[in-house]
C-alpha positions in Angstrom: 100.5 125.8 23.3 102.1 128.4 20.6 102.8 131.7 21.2 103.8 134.3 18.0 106.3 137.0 18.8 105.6 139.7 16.2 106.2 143.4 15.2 103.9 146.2 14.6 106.0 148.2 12.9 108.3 148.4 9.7 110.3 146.2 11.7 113.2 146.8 14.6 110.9 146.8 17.2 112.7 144.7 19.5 111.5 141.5 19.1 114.9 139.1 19.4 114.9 140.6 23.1 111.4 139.2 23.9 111.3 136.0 21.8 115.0 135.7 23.9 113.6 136.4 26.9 109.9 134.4 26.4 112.2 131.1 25.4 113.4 130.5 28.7 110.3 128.9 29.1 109.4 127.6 25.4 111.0 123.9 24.3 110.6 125.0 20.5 111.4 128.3 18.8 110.3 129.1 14.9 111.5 131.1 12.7 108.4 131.0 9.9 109.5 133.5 7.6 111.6 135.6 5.5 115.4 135.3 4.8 118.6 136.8 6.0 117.5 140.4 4.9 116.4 141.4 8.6 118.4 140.9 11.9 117.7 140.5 15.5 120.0 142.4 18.0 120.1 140.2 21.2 122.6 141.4 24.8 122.6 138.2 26.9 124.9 136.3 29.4 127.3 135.2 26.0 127.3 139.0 24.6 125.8 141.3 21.9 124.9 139.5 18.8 122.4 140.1 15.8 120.7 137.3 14.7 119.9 136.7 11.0 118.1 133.5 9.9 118.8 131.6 13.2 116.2 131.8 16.0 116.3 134.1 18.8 116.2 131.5 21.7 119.5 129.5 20.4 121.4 130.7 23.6 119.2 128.2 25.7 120.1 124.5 25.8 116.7 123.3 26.7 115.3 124.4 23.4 115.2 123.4 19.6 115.3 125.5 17.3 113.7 125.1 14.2 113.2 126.6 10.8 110.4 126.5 9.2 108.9 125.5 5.5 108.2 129.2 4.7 111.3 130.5 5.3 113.9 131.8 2.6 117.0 129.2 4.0 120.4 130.7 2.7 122.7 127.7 3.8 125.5 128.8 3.5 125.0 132.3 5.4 123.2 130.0 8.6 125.5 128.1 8.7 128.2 130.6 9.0 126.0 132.4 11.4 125.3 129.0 13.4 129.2 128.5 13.7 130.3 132.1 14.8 127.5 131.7 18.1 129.2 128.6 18.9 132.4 130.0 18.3 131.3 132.8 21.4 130.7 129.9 23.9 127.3 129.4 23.3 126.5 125.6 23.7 125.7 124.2 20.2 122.1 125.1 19.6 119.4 121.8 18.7 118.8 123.0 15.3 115.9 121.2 12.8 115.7 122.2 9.0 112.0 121.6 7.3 112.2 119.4 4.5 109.9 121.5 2.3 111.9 125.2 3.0 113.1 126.9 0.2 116.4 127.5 -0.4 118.6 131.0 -2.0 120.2 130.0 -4.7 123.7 131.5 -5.8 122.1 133.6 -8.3 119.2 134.7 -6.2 121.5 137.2 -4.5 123.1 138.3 -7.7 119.0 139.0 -9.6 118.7 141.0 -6.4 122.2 142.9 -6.9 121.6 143.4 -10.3 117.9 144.7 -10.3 118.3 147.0 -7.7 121.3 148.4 -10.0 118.8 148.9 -13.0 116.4 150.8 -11.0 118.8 152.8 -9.9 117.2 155.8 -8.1 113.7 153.7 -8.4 114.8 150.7 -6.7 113.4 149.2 -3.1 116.1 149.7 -0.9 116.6 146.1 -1.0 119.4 144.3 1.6 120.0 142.8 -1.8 120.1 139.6 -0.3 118.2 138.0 -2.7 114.5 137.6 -0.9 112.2 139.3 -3.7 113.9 137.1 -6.5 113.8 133.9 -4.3 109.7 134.4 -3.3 109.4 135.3 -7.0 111.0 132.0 -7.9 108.7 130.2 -5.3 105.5 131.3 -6.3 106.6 131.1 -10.5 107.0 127.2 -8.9 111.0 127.1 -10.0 112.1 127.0 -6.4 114.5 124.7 -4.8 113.3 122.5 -1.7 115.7 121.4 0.5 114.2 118.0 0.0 115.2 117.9 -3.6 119.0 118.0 -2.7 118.0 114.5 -2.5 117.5 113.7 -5.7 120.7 114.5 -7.8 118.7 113.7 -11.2 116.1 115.8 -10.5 118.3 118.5 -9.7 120.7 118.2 -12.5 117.4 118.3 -14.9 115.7 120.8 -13.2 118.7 123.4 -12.5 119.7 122.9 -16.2 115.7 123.3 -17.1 115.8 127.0 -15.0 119.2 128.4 -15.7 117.9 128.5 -19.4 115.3 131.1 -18.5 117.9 133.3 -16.2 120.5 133.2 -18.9 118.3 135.0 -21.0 117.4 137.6 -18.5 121.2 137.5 -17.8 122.0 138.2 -21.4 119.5 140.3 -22.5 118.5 142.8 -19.9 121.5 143.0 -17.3 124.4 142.1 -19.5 125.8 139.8 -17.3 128.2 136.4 -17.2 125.9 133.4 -17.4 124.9 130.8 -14.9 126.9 127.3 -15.2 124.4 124.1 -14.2 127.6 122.2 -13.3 129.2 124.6 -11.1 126.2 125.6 -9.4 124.9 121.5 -8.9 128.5 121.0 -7.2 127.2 124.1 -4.9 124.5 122.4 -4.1 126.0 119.7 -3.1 128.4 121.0 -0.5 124.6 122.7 0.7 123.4 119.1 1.1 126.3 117.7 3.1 126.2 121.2 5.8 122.4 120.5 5.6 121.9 116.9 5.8 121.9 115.9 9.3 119.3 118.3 10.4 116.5 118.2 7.7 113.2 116.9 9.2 109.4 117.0 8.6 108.8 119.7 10.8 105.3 120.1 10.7 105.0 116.5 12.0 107.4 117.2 14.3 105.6 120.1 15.9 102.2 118.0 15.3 103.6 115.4 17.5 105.3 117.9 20.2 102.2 120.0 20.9 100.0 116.8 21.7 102.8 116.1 24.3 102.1 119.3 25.8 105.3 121.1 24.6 105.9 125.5 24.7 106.1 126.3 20.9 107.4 130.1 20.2 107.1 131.5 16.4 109.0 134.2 15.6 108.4 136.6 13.0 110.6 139.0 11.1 110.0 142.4 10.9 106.3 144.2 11.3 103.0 144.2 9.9 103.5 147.1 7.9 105.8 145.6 5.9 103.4 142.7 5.1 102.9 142.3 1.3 99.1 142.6 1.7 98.8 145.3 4.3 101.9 146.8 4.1 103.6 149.7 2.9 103.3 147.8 -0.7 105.3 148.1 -2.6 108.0 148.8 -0.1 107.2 145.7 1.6 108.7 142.2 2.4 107.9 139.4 -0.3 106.9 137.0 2.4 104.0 137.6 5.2 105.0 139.3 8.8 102.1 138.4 10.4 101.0 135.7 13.3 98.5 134.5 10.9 101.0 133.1 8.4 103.1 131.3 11.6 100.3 128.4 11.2 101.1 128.2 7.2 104.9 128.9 7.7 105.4 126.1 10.2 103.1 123.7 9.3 100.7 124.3 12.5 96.7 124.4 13.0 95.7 128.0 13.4 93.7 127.4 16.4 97.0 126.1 18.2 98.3 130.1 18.3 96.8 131.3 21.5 99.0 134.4 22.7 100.0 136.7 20.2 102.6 139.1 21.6 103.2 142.0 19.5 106.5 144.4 19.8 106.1 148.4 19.5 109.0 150.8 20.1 107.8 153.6 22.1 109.3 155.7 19.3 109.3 155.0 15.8 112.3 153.6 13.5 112.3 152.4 10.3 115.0 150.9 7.5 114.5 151.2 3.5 112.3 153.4 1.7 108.7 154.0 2.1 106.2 156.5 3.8 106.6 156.8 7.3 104.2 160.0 8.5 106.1 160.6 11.5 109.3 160.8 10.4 111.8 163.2 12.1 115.0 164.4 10.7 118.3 166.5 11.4 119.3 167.4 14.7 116.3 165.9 16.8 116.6 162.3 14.6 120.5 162.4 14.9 119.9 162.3 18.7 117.4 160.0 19.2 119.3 157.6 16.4 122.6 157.6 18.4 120.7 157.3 22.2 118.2 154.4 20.4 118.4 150.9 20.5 121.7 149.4 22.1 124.9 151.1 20.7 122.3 153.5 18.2 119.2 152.7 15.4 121.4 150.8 13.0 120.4 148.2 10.8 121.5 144.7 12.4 121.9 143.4 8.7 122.7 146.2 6.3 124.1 148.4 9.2 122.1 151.6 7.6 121.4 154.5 10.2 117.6 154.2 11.0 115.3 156.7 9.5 113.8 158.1 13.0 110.3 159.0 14.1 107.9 159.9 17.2 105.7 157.3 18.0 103.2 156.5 15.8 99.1 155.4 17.2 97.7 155.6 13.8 100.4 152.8 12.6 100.6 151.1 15.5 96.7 150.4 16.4 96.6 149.4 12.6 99.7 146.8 13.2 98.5 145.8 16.9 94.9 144.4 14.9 96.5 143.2 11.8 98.8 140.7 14.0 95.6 140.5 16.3 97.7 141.4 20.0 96.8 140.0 22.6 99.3 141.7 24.6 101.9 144.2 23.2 105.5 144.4 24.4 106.6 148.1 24.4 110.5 148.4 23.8 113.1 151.2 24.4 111.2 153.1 26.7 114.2 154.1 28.8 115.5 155.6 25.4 113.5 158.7 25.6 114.5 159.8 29.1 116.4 162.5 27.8 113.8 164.6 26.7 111.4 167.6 28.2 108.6 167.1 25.8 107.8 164.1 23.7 105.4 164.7 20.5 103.5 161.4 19.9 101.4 161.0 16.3 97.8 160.1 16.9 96.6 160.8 13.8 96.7 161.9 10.0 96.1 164.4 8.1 94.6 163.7 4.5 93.8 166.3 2.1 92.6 168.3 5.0 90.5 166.0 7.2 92.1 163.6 10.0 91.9 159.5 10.1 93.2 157.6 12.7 92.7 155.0 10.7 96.2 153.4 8.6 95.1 154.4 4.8 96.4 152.6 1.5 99.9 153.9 0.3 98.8 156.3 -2.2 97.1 158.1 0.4 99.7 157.3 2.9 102.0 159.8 1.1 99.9 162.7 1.2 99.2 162.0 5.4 100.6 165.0 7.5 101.0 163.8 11.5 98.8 165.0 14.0 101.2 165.7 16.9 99.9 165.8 20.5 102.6 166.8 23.3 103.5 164.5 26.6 105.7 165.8 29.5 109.0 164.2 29.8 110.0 162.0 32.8 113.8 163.5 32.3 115.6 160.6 34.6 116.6 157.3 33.8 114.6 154.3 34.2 116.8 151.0 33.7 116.8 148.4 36.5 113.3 149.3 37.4 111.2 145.9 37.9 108.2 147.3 38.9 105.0 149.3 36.8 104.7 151.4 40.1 108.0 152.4 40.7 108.2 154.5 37.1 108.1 158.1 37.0 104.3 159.4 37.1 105.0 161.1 33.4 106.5 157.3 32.3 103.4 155.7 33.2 101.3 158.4 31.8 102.9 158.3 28.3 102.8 154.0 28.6 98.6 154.5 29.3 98.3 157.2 26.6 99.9 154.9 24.1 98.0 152.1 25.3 94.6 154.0 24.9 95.7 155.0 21.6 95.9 151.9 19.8 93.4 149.9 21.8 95.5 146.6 23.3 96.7 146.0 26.3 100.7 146.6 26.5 101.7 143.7 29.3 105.6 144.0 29.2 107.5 147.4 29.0 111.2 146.4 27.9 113.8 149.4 29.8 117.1 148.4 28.6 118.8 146.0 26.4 119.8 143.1 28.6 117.3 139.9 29.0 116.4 140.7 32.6 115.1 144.6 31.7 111.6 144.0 31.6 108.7 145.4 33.7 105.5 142.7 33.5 102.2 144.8 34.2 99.4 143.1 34.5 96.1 143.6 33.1 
């Protein structure tokens, strides 16, 4: 059986914590998508960490973790990452590479660097890790497999055949030092020896483990609105955030994905540019930035404050169907026991007349929210295991959320560690 762990959002919703917590009883994790540009902040038995490209169930020893064809592999940075867990005490994760992923070339990071740099106050608030350049590069078809470290020919030909084109760009429109096809293939090569022993056809592999009867988890990075298609475009990702692409990005049959858990905040947060209708700012943001999240809203990869935001229905019931739910995991609710009164967005205002429907961008930045006022529960709620046992006001803001976007919300996360978690059942 698969199960997708995926956000809702613009991302930072929380979803290391559940795929962390749902892998104690998964053999296989996935990461499916997307580079090094996003994090996942995980509080375990072995400490804090924030996850990049590894996946969030490595701190279990009966799992394997695995990363898939559609995601943008910087070796070197996983590697790094991969040694630094161990390095903690965490017992040396079962890690498989698929043989057809893509990998970030040297100069993919510096295209990103550079780019953002000539756009200067127009640019995309890029992590500048090199993720648009690299999907650009995979769909112009002058990507790198991993499978072509392989073939040192090939490579030398083809690297030689590409670094033409980006020296011009190079020259020409950014000014900058060339690329040099020998030192970069000697890169490469210390990629292929770090890479070697774990390369694999994965999509065989997970083929063969699913007819055995094995737990598959795929987890996505960041939310559905910052899917390239029904995002927030263009302030999107270059790769897709939703469950759908988990069958293309691992190499699975759709029809194996049969639980689709999908992560809300019960307030909104959000990193990089882009319209975000609920957006709150000075003192009230500054609060809830440095009470959110575990240690405050900060970026696990870039390490930029959060922007800040009430929660929003109009987004989130938009999100919730995109991914298509079929339970949602509501995070950080013990965050906003601090508060009297909490405004919650349930719909839009556009040029006068309300949706509560998620529009296209261009209309997007006109929307005005529609605020409707909850009571506060004004107590905290961590280390309560039970649906019951939560404040009357808690419960009623959890049910007016839930009847606000439509799908059923079956976990309620109340604190960092792996063990706060309330199952309700439906």
């Amino acid at each position: 059986m698969v199960k997708a762990v995926v956000g809702a959002n613009w991302g930072d919703e929380g979803k290391g914590k559940i795929t962390d917590m749902l892998a104690e009883k998964a053999d296989i994790i996935v990461r499916f998508q997307g580079g090094a540009n996003a994090g996942h902040t995980i509080v375990n038995n072995y400490g804090k960490f924030a996850l990049h490209t590894l996946p969030s169930g490595v701190f279990y020893d009966h799992t394997t973790s695995v990363i898939g064809n559609g995601v943008a592999l910087n070796i070197p940075v996983f590697f790094k990452e991969y040694n630094e867990v161990v390095s903690r005490g965490v017992p040396a994760p079962k890690i498989l590479i698929s043989e057809r992923a893509q990998m970030v070339m040297p100069y993919h990071i510096l295209f990103d660097q550079y780019e953002e740099e000539r756009l200067g106050g127009k640019s995309f608030g890029s992590t500048k890790s090199g993720i648009a350049p690299f999907y650009s590069d995979k769909y112009a078809k002058i990507g790198f497999q991993v499978s072509e470290l392989f073939d040192e020919e090939h490579l030398k030909e083809k690297l030689a055949s590409v670094c033409a084109t980006k020296n011009v760009l190079l020259e020409h429109l950014y000014h900058k030092p060339l690329l040099n096809v020998d030192e970069l293939f000697a890169e490469l090569m210390e990629y292929k020896k770090m890479v070697e022993p774990y390369v694999c056809d994965v999509s065989l592999y997970l083929w063969n483990a699913l007819k055995e009867g094995k737990e598959v988890l795929l987890e996505g990075q960041l939310g559905s609105l910052k899917d390239p298609d029904h995002g927030i475009y263009p302030m999107v990702t270059s790769s897709s955030t939703l469950a759908g692409y988990g069958a293309v990005g691992a190499g699975l049959p759709p029809y194996e994905i049969k639980q689709i858990v999908t992560v809300c905040k019960a307030y909104s947060s959000a990193v990089g540019a882009g319209a975000f209708v609920s957006e709150i700012f000075g003192d009230e943001a500054d609060e809830l930035r440095r009470r959110g999240g575990d240690g405050g809203e900060f970026g696990a990869t870039t390490g930029r404050p959060r922007r800040m935001g009430w929660f929003d229905c109009v987004a989130s019931k938009y999100g919730c169907r995109l991914q298509g739910a079929t339970d949602v995991a509501f995070t950080v609710l013990d965050v906003l026991g601090y508060l009297d009164e909490i405004p919650v967005c349930t719909g839009y205002e556009i040029d006068g007349k309300v949706t509560t429907e998620f529009p296209t961008t261009t209309l997007l930045e006109k929307a005005k929210p529609v605020l409707e006022t909850l009571p506060g529960w004004k107590c905290d709620i961590r280390g309560i295991k039970k649906y019951e046992d939560l404040p009357e006001n808690c419960r009623k803001y959890v049910e007016f959320v839930e009847k606000h976007i439509g799908f059923p919300i079956t976990m309620i996360s109340n604190g960092p560690g792996r063990d706060d978690i309330i199952y309700r059942n439906k």
